[in-house]
C-alpha positions as CSV (number, residue, x, y, z in Angstrom):
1,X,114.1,201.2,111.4
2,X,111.1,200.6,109.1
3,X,107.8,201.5,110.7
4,X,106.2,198.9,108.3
5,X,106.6,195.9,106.5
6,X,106.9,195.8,102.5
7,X,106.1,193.0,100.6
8,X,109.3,192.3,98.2
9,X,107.0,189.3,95.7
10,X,105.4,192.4,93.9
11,X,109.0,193.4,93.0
12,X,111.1,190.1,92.5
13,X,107.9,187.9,91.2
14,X,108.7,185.4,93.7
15,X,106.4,182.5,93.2
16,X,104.8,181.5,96.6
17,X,101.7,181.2,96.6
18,X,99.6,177.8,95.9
19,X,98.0,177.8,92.2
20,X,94.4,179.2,91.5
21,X,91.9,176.5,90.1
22,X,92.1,178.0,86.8
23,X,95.8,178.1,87.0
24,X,95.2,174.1,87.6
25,X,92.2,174.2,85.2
26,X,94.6,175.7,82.0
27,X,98.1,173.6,83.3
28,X,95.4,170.6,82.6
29,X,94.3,171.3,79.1
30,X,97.8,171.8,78.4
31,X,98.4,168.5,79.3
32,X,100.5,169.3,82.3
33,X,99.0,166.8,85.3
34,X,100.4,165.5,88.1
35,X,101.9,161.7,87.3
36,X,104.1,159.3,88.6
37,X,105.1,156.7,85.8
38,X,107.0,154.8,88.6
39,X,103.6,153.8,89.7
40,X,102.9,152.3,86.1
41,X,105.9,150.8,86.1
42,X,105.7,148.9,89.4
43,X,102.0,148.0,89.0
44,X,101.9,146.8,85.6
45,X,105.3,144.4,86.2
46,X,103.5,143.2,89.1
47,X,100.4,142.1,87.5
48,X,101.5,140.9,84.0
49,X,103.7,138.8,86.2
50,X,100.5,137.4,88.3
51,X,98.3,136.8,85.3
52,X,102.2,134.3,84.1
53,X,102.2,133.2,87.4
54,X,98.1,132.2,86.5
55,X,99.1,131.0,83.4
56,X,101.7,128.5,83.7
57,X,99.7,125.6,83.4
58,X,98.3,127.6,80.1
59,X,101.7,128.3,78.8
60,X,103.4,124.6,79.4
61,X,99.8,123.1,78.2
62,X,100.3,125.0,74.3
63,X,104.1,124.2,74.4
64,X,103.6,120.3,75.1
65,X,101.0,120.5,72.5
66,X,103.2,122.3,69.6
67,X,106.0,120.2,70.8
68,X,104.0,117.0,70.3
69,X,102.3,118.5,66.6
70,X,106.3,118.8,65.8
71,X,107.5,115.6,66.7
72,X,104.7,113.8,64.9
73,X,105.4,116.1,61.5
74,X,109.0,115.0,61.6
75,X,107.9,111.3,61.1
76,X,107.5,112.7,57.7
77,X,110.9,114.6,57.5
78,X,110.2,115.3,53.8
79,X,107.1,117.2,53.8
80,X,108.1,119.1,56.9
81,X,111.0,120.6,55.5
82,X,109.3,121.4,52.0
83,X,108.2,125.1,51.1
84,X,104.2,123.7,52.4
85,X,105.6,122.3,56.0
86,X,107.4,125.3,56.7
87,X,104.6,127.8,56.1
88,X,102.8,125.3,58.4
89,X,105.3,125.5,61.1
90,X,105.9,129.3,60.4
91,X,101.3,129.5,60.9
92,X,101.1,127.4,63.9
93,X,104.8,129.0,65.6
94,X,102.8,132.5,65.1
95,X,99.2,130.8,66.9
96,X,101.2,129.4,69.9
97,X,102.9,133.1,70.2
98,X,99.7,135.1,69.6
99,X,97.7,133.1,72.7
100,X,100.0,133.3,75.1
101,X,101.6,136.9,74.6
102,X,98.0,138.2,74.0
103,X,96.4,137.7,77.4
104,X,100.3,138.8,78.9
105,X,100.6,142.5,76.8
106,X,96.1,142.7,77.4
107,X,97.0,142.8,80.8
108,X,99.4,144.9,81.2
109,X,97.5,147.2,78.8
110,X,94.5,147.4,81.2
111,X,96.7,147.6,84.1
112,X,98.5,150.7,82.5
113,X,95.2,152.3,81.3
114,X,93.9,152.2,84.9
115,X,96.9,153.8,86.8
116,X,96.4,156.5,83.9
117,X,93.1,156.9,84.8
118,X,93.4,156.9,88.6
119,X,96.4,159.4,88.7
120,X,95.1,161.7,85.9
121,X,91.3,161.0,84.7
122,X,89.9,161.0,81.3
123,X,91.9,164.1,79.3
124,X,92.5,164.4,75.8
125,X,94.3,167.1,74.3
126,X,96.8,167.6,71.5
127,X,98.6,170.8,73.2
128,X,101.6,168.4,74.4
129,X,102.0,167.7,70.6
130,X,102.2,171.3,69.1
131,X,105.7,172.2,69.0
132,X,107.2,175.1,70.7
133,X,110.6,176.6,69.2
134,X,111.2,177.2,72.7
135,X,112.6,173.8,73.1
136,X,115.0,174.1,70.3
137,X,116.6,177.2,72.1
138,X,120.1,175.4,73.5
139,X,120.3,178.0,76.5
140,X,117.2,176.3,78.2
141,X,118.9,172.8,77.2
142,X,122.0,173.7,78.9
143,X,119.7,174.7,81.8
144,X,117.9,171.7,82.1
145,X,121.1,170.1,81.5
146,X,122.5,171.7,84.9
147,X,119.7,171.8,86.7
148,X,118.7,169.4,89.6
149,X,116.1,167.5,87.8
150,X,119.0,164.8,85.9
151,X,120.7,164.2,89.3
152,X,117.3,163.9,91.1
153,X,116.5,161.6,88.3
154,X,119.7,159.7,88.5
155,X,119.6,159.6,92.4
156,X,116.0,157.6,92.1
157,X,117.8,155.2,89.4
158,X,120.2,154.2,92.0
159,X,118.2,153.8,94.6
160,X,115.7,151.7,92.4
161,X,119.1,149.5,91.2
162,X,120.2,149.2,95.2
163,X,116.8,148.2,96.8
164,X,116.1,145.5,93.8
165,X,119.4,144.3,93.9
166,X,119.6,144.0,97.3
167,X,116.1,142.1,97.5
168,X,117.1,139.6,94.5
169,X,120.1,139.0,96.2
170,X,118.6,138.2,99.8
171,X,116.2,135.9,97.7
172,X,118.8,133.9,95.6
173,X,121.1,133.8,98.8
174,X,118.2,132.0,101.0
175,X,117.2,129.4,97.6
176,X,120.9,128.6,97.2
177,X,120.5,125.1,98.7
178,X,117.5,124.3,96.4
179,X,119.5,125.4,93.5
180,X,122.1,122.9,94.0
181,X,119.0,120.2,94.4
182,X,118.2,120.9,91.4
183,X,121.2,118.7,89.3
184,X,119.5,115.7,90.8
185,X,115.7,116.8,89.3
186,X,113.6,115.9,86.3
187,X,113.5,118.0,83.3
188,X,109.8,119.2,84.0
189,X,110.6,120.0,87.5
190,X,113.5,122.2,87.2
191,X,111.2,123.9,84.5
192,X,108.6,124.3,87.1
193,X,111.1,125.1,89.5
194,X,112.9,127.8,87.6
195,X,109.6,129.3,86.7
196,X,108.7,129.4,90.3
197,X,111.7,131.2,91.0
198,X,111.4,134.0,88.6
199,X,107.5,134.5,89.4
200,X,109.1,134.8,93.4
201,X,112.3,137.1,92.4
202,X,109.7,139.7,89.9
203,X,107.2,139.6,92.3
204,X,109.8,141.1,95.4
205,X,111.1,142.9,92.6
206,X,107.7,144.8,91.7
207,X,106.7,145.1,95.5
208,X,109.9,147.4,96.2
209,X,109.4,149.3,93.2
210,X,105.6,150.0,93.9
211,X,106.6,151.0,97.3
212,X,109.0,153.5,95.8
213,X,107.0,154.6,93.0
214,X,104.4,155.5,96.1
215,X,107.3,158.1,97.8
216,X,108.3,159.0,93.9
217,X,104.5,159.7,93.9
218,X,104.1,162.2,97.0
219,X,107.3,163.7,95.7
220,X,105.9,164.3,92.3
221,X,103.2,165.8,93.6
222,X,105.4,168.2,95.4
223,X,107.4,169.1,92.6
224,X,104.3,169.4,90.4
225,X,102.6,171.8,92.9
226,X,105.7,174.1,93.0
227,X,106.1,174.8,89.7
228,X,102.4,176.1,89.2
229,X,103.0,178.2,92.1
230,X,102.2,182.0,91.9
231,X,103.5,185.1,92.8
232,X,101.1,187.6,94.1
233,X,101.1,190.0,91.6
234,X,100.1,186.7,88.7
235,X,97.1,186.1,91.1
236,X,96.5,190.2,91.1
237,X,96.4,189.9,87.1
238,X,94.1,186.6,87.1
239,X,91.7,187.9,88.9
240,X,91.9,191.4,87.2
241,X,90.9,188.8,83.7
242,X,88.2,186.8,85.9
243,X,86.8,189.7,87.5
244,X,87.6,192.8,84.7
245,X,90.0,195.5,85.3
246,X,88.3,197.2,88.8
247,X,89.5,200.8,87.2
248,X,87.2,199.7,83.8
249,X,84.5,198.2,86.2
250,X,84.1,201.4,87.8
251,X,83.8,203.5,84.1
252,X,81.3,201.2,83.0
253,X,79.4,201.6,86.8
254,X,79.7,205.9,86.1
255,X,78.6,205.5,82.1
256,X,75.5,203.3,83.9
257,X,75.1,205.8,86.3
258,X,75.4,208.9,84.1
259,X,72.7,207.0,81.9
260,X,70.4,206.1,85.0
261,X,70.7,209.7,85.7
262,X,70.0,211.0,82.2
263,X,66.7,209.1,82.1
264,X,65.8,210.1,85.7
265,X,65.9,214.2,84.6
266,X,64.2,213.0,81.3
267,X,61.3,211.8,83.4
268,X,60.9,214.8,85.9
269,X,58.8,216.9,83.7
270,X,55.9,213.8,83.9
271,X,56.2,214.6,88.3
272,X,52.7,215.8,89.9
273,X,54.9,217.3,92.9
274,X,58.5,217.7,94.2
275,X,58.8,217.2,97.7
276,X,62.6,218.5,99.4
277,X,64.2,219.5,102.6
278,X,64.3,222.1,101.6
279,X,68.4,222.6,100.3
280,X,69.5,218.9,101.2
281,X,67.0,216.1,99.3
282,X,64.3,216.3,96.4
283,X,62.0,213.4,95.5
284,X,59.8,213.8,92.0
285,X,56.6,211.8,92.9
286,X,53.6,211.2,90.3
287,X,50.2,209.8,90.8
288,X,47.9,208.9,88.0
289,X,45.0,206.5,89.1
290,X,44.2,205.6,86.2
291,X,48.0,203.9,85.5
292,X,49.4,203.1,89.2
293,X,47.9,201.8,92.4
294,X,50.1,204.2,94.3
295,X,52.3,207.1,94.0
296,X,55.6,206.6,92.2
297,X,59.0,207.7,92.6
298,X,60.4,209.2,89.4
299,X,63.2,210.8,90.9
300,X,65.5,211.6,93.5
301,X,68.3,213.5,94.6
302,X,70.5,214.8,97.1
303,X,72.6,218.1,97.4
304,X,73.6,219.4,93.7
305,X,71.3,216.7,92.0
306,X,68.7,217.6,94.2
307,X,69.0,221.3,92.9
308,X,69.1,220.6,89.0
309,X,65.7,218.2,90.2
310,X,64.5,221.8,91.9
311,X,65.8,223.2,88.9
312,X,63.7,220.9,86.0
313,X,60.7,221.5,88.3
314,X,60.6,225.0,88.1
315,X,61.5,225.1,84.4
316,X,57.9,223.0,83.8
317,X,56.0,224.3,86.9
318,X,55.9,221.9,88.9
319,X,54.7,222.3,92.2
320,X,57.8,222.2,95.1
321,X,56.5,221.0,98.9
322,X,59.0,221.2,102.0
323,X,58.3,218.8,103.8
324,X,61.7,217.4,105.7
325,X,60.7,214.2,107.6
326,X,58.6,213.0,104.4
327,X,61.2,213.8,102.0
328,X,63.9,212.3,104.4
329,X,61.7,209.1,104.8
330,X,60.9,208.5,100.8
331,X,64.6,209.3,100.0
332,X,66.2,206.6,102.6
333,X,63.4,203.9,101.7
334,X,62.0,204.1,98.3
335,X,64.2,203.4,95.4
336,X,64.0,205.4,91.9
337,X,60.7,203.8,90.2
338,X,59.1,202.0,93.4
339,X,55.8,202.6,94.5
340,X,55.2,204.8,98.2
341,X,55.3,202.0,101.1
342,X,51.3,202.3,103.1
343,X,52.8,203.9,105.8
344,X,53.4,207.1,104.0
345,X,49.9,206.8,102.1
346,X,48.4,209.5,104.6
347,X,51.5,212.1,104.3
348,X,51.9,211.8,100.7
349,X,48.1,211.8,100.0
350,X,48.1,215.4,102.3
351,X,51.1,216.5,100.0
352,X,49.0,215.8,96.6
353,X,45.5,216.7,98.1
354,X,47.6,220.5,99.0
355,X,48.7,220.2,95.1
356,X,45.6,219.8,93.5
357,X,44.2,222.5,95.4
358,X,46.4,224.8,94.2
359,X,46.2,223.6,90.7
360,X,42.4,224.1,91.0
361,X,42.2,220.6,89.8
362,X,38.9,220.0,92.3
């Protein structure tokens, strides 16, 4: 029986863990987002088909016109079909189609532009475009090939085919009265009718769709989320490139130390007086009045750097004071290079008035 519990991911790379934002931040620039293109789809059939539904009087209005302009040119049947009435017919055929397909494609252009924009945001980035020799490799075809991704794909086919089939039908089956009325209607009302009709079927048509491009959505973002998942040991390396390598971090913080130490012992030889424990701490303090307000730190040290401070002290005669509390006090308050706080003023100033003394200095 196991007395504790190991953790297999660091072993088997088993990706679950939810992506870091700079996981997200670098799938992005590679032009891997999170997109549903059924939403396009279903939005931008159901508006181009409400701007035709707004245009219909726009659209019949051009086509009586051209109609009419035709009618009246064949009065003269031999210019029309001469080389100059045909490029006129071919110019004003290519008018009518440009103003009404215009507005149509413009609107399904802005409509498509703005799903983009919702789902995604503004990117731009020509990774997606670079190719990669990867995909030419026809093992990770046949992969793809049998993975579930086509029959996930063809499974949301059907179901789109089914659920719009199944609407259109309902639709026609209920208007299947009318569309016996209309043998007994006028030309321009079973063109209004039959217009009517398919405005009615595409708009059912693009309400199921949006409302199963919204589940293909929330199942897109599922998918999308899983396969920037991490395994604990990817998150261990990301953060070892965010935050440095700790084992380098801590060479650099020993080569700074080292450094900081190497100027400290450079600077003991300047001290007025070394104050220890006698064997535990040593603190270098100098005084000049004429530079500082109070007296400094330049060193300090405890156990074996407290003896090479002894040591350096010694070597330039520099006076040595035991004094515990003070030199227990200055070492657990005063950092390497800080001025004495006031309320050791009076003990240090008795430590350098005894120094002085014996230097003779007074």
């Amino acid at each position: 029986m196991f007395l504790f519990k190991i953790d297999l991911q660091f072993f088997n790379g088993e990706k679950t863990e939810k992506a870091t934002p700079r996981k997200k931040k670098q799938a992005r620039e590679e032009g891997q987002v999170l997109q549903s293109r059924e939403i396009n789809s279903a939005l931008i059939l159901l508006f181009t088909f409400c701007v035709l539904n707004l245009m219909g009087s726009y659209i019949y209005y051009n086509f009586v016109g051209f109609t009419k302009n035709i009618l009246l040119e064949i009065k003269r049947i031999d210019e029309l079909f001469s080389v100059g009435g045909i490029h006129k017919l071919f110019i004003q055929s290519i008018f009518l189609t440009a103003k009404i397909v215009i507005p149509i494609l413009a609107a399904a252009f802005i409509t498509g532009l703005i799903c983009s924009y919702m789902q995604v945001g503004f990117l731009f980035t020509t990774k997606p475009l670079t190719p990669k020799f990867s995909k030419l490799n026809p093992i990770n075809g046949l992969k793809k090939f049998f993975s579930m991704r086509p029959l996930i794909e063809l499974f949301k086919s059907l179901v789109k085919i089914c659920a719009v089939g199944y609407v259109i039908f309902g639709y026609i089956i209920k208007q299947s009265k009318n569309i016996l009325n209309v043998m007994d209607m006028e030309m321009l009302q079973i063109a209004g009718y039959v217009g009517k009709t398919i405005v009615n079927i595409a708009f059912r048509a693009a309400m199921v769709l949006l409302v199963l491009a919204v589940v293909d959505y929330f199942y897109q973002k599922w998918e999308f989320e899983k396969e920037l998942r991490m395994s604990k040991q990817e998150i261990k390396e990301e953060y070892k490139q965010m935050e440095g390598d700790p084992k380098i971090k801590a060479k650099i913080k020993e080569k700074q130390r080292q450094m900081s130490m190497g100027r400290m012992m450079q600077d003991i030889p300047n001290a007025d007086v070394i104050i220890t424990n006698p064997t535990h701490y040593a603190i270098a303090i100098r005084y000049d009045s004429n530079i500082e307000d109070a007296p400094i730190v330049l060193a300090k040290g405890k156990d074996l750097i407290a003896q090479k401070i002894k040591k350096i002290a010694s070597e330039n005669d520099i006076v040595i004071v035991e004094n515990k509390p003070l030199a227990r006090a200055i070492y657990s308050t005063v950092d390497i290079g800080d001025y004495i706080p006031p309320d050791l003023y009076q003990a240090v100033a008795e430590v350098l008035a005894y120094v002085y003394r014996i230097k003779n200095i007074y």
